[in-house]
C-alpha positions, 0 to 999 in steps of 0.5 A: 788868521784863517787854519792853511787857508789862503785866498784863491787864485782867480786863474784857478777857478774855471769858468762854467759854461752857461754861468754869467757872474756879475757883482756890484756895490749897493750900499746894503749895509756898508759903503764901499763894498761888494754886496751884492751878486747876480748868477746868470744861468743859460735856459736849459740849466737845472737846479737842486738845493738845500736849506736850513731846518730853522723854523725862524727860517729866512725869507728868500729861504721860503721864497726859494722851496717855493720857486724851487717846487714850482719848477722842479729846479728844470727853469731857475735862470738867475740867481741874486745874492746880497750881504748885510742883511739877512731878510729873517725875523722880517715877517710878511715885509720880508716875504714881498722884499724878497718877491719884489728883489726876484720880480725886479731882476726877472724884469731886467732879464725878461723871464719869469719871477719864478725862475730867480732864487733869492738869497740873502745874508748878513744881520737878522731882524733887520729890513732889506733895504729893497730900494738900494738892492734894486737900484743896484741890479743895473751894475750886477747885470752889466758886470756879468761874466764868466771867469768872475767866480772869485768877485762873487766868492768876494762879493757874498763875504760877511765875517770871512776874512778868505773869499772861498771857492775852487775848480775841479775837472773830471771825466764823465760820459767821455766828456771833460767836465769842470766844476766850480763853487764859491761859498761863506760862512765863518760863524753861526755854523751848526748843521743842518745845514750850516750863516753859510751860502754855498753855490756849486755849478757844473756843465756836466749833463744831469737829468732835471729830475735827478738835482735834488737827490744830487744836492742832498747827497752832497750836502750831507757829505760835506755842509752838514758835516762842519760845525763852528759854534753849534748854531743853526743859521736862519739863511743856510742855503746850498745850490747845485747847478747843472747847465748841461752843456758838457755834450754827453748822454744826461746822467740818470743815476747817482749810482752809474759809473757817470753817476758816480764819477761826477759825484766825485768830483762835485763833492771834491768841490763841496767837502773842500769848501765846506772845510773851509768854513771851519778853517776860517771859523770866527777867531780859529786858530786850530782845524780839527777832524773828529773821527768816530768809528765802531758805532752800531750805525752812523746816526749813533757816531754822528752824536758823539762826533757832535758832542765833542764838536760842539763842546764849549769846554773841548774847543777852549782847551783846543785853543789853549793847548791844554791836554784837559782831555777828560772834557772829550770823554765827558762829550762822549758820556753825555751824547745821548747813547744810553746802553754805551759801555764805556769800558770799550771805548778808545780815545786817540788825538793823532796816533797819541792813545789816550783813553783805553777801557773807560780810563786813562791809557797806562802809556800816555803822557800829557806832553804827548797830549799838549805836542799834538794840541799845539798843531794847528791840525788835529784829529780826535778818533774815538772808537766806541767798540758796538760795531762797524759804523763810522763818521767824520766832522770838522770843527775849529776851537774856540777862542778869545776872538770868536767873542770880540767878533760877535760881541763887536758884529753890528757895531 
């Protein structure tokens, strides 16, 4: 079961103004099931994305940079999203499967096939089944709508067990502006970026040239700050939308008051969707928050919060409830940090003081320990005592069923 995450309502999610969403069932991998999405985006619409570091990245990855640097984001008018096979490790097969998926719905839509992103999820290694992608657009297309953001939060699902997606409004310019996101993922979350797919659209009015900059800033605050099992995906993808409908003068700048307020508001939606991803990690039972303060810089608490974060022995004495805290001191010793002086750091689980002056703190019992390991919330603070910097990840335990889930995936 997922940590304090429950399906959206679909009377929440607010439609966007200049998004079209349609889903069908293409018979990609499974029968019976939503697999595959269209988002139809009005002509005026800008686009900004970021992609996984994965050298062994997936093929509609590639085939997104590179309409992505064709058109600077300012002409993307669709979008086509299926699970059940990732189109990765595929080769030079799975660069014409993901040209032709895009030659395919352009087509239908009467633009070019540079203004349509691929993307794709599910099994590595394995061909895309073009024939059954394709003969499903017809029903994709038919089946657009606005108000369809939680069939196609549904519908790009593969080991989730919560379709993930939520609405926010705002103030910017004057204007009301509404922003909406859907995302996936529940294993092979690692950084940077974490397999997750997630879509960000807002009517609010962008400056074509500004959308990159809008999606790595987001990014960076939000999908690259979750980590499940330490794995980078082949098919980690985060798009930003703007469709510019919203009236006002077009934001320029990140750092003007507009800027600045629909920021905000982005990274409301995207934070919360990435925690999701972790809330709903394979087989988690505990969300937890590691918090890493007084590092000379934020690269340095960075390391140490992903130390701890990625640490098979942390996250099973998470899962077990077992106060076995001297494995976050070893993460700590171990992050890489080479002149850190041990007897400055402070290790807290809640407001329990745990460690103090390389040791354990003369106060603290392990009962105290075990009450807060037993929460299904759970923040670790380390304070490394070198300076003022600070950072935050999100991570889940690590337990019997993340194996039986991966152990079991294409079975």
């Amino acid at each position: 079961m997922p940590v304090h995450l429950s399906p959206p309502d679909a009377a929440s999610l607010h439609p966007v103004s200049g998004v079209r969403i349609g889903v069908a069932e293409a018979g990609i991998r499974k029968a019976g099931r939503k697999d595959l999405t269209v988002m139809l985006l009005d002509e005026g619409a800008s686009v900004g994305g970021v992609f996984t570091q994965n050298r062994f990245c997936a093929a509609p990855v590639q085939v997104c940079r590179e309409h992505l640097t064709a058109g600077a984001g300012a002409d993307i008018r669709a979008l086509v999203i299926n699970t059940g096979c990732a189109n990765a490790g595929t080769g030079a097969a799975g660069l014409e499967a993901a040209r032709r998926t895009c030659d395919a719905l352009a087509a239908q839509l009467g633009v070019r096939p540079q203004q349509v992103l691929p993307f794709s999820t599910g099994v590595i290694l394995e061909p895309l089944p073009l024939e059954r992608l394709q003969a499903g657009l017809p029903a994709a297309l038919a089946d657009a709508q606005p108000a369809h953001w939680l069939k196609a939060a549904e519908g790009i699902m593969t080991t989730d067990t919560v379709p993930k997606a939520r609405s926010v409004k705002a103030s910017v310019g004057g204007a009301q502006v509404t922003v909406t996101g859907i995302s996936k993922g529940a294993g092979m979350i690692r950084p940077n970026m974490a397999t997750m797919l997630g879509f960000v659209a807002t009517d609010a009015c962008v400056a074509p040239g500004l959308m990159p900059q809008l999606a790595r800033a987001l990014a960076e605050s939000s999908f690259n700050r979750v980590t499940v099992d330490g794995d980078t995906s082949t098919n980690d993808s985060f798009i930003v939308i703007a469709t510019n409908k919203a009236g006002h003068a077009p934001v320029q700048s990140l750092q003007s008051p507009e800027g600045q307020a629909l920021f905000a508001a982005l990274l409301e939606v995207a934070r919360w969707l990435a925690q999701a991803i972790v809330r709903d990690g394979e087989g988690a039972t505990k969300f937890i928050t590691v918090q890493v303060e007084g590092g000379q810089n934020a690269a340095e608490c960075r390391q140490v919060a992903y130390a701890i974060a990625h640490s098979p022995l942390v996250k099973t004495a998470f899962f077990a409830s077992d106060p076995n805290l001297g494995r976050i001191l070893a993460a700590i010793g171990y992050a890489g940090i080479a002149d850190l002086d041990t007897e400055k750091i402070d290790l807290y689980l809640d407001g329990v003081h745990v460690a103090t002056r390389g040791g354990r703190h003369p106060d603290y019992r392990e009962e105290d320990g075990q009450r807060v390991m037993k929460q299904p919330e759970i923040t670790v603070r380390v304070n490394l005592g070198r300076g003022a910097a600070s950072e935050t990840v999100w991570t889940c335990d690590l337990s019997h069923e993340y194996v039986s889930i991966n152990a079991d995936y294409r079975s």
